[in-house]
Backbone as CSV, one residue per row, in Angstrom:
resi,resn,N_x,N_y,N_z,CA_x,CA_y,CA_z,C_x,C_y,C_z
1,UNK,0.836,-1.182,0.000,0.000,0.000,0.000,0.885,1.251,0.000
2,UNK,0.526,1.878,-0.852,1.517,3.434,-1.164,1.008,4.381,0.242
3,UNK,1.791,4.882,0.768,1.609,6.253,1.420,1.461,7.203,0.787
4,UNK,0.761,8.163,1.961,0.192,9.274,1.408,0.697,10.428,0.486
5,UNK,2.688,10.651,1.070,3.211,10.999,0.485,3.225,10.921,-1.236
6,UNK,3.545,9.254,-1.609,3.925,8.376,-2.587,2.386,8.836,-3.529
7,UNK,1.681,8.524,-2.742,0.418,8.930,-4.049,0.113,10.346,-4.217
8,UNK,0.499,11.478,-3.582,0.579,12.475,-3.959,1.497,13.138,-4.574
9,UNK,2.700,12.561,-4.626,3.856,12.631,-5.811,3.321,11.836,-7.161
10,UNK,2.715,11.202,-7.468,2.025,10.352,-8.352,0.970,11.267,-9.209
11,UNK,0.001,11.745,-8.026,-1.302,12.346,-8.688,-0.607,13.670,-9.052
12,UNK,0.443,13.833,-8.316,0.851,15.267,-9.336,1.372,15.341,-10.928
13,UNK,2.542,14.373,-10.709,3.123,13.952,-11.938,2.018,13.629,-13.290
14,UNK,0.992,12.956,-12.401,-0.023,12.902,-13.566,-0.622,14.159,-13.708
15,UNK,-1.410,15.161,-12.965,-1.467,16.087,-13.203,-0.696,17.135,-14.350
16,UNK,0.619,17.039,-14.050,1.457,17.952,-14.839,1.694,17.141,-16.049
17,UNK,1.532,15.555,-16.295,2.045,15.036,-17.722,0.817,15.537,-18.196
18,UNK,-0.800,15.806,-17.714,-2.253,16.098,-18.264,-2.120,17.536,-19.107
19,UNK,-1.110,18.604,-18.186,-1.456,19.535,-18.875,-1.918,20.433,-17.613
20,UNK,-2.570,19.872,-16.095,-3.508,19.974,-15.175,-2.166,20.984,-14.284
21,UNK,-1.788,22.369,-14.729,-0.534,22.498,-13.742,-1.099,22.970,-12.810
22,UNK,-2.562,24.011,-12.608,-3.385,24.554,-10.976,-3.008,23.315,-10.147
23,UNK,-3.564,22.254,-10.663,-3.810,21.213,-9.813,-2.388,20.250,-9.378
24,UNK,-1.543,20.469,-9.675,-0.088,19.779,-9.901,0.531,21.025,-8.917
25,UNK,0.222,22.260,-9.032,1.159,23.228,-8.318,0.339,23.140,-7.158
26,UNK,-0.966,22.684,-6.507,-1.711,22.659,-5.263,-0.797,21.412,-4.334
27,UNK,-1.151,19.975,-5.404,0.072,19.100,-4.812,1.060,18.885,-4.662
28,UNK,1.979,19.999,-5.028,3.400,20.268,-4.965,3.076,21.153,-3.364
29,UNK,2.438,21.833,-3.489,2.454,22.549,-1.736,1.666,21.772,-0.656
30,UNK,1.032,20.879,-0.599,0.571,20.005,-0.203,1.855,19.071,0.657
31,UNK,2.720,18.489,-0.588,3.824,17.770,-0.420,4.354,18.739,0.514
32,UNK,4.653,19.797,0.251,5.764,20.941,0.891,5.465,20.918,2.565
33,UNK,3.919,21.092,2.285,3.347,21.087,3.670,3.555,19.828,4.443
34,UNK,3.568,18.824,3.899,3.752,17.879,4.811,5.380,17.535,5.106
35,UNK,5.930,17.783,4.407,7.447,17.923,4.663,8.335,19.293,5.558
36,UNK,7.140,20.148,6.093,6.847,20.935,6.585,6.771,20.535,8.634
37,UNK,6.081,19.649,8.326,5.441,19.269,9.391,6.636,17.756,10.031
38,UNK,6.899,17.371,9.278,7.722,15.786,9.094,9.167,17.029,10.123
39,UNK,9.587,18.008,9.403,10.758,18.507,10.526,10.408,19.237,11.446
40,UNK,9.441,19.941,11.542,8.971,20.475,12.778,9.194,19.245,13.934
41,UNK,8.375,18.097,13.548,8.340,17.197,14.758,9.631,16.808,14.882
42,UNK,10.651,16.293,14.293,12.142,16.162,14.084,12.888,17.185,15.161
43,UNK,12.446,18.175,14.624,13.142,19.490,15.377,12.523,19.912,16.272
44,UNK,11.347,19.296,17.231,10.667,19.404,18.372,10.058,21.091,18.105
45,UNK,10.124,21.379,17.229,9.160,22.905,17.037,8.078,22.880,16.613
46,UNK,7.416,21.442,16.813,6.240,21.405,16.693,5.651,21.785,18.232
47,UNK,4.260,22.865,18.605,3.317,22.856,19.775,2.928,23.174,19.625
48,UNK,1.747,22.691,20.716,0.257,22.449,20.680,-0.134,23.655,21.159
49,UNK,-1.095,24.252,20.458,-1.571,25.120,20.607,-2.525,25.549,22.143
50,UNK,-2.140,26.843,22.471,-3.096,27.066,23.749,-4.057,28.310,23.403
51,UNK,-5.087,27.966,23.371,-5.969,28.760,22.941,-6.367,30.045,23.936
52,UNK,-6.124,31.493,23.689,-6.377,32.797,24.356,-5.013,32.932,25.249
53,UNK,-3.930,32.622,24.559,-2.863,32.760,25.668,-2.916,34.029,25.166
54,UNK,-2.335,34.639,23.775,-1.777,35.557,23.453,-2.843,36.131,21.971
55,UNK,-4.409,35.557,22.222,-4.657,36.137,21.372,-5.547,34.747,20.604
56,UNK,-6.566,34.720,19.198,-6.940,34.059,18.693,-5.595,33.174,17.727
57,UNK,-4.949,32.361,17.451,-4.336,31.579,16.346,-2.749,31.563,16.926
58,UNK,-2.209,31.929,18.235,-0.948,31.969,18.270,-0.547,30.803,19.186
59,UNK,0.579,30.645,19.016,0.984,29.356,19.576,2.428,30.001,20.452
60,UNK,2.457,31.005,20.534,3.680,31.161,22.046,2.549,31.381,23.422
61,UNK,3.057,30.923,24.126,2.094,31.689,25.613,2.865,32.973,25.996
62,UNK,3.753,33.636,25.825,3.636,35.268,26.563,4.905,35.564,25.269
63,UNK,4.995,36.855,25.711,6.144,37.435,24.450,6.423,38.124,25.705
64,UNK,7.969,37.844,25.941,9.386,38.607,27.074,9.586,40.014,26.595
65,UNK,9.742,41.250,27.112,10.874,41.846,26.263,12.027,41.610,26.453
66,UNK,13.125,42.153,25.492,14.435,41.967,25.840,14.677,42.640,26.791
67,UNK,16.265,41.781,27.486,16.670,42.368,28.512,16.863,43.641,27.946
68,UNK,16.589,44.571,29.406,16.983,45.722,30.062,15.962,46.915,29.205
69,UNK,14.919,46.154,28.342,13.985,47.272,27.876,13.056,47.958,29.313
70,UNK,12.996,49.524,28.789,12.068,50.173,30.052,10.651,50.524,28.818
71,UNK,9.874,50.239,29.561,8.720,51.238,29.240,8.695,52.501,28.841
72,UNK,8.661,53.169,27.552,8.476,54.217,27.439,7.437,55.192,28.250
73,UNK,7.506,56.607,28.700,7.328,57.783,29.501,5.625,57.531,28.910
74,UNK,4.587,57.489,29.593,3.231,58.266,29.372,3.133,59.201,28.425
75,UNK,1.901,59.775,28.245,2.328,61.062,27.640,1.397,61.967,28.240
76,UNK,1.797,63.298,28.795,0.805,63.978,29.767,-0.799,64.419,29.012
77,UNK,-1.864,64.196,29.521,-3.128,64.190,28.460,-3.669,65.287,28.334
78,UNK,-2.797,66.368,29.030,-3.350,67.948,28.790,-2.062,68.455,27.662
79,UNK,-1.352,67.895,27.286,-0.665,68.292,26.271,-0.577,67.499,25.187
80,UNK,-1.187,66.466,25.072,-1.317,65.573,24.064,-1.957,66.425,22.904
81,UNK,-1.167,65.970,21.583,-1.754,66.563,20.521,-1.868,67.418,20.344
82,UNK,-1.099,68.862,20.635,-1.631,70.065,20.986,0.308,69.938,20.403
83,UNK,-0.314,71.249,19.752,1.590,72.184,18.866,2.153,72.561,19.955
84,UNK,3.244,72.791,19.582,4.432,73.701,20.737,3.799,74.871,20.213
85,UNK,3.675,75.670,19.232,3.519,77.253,19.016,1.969,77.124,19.224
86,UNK,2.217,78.444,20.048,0.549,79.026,20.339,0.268,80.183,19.422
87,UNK,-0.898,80.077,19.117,-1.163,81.106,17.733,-1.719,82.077,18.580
């Protein structure tokens, strides 16, 4: 029995000997994608997603700043937006 890989290198090739290249360039990224995924798990950078850590679709739980960043100053709200020259 062929894997999934194996028959989607197949249905492409046929695709592209057809003439069919939309459909040949979908299973070429298809392939990509799963060879995609094949080193993630390899390279342990595959994780599982935690849903509302940081938002809808992200997969870190917090973002650090770099060392020794400060918070930039407020900005006072009676001078906000307002010119230096007074007319």
């Amino acid at each position: 029995m062929a894997t999934n890989r194996e028959t989607l290198e197949r249905q492409m090739r046929e695709a592209a000997a057809a003439g069919k290249f939309e459909i040949a360039a979908k299973l070429r990224d298809d392939l990509k994608a799963l060879a995609d995924v094949d080193t993630a798990r390899e390279t342990g950078d595959l994780h599982r997603q935690q849903p509302g850590a940081m938002g809808l679709g992200t997969s870190r739980q917090a973002v650090e700043p770099p060392p020794g960043w400060v918070p930039p100053k407020r900005p006072d709200p009676m001078t906000a937006n307002r010119s230096k020259r007074r007319r």
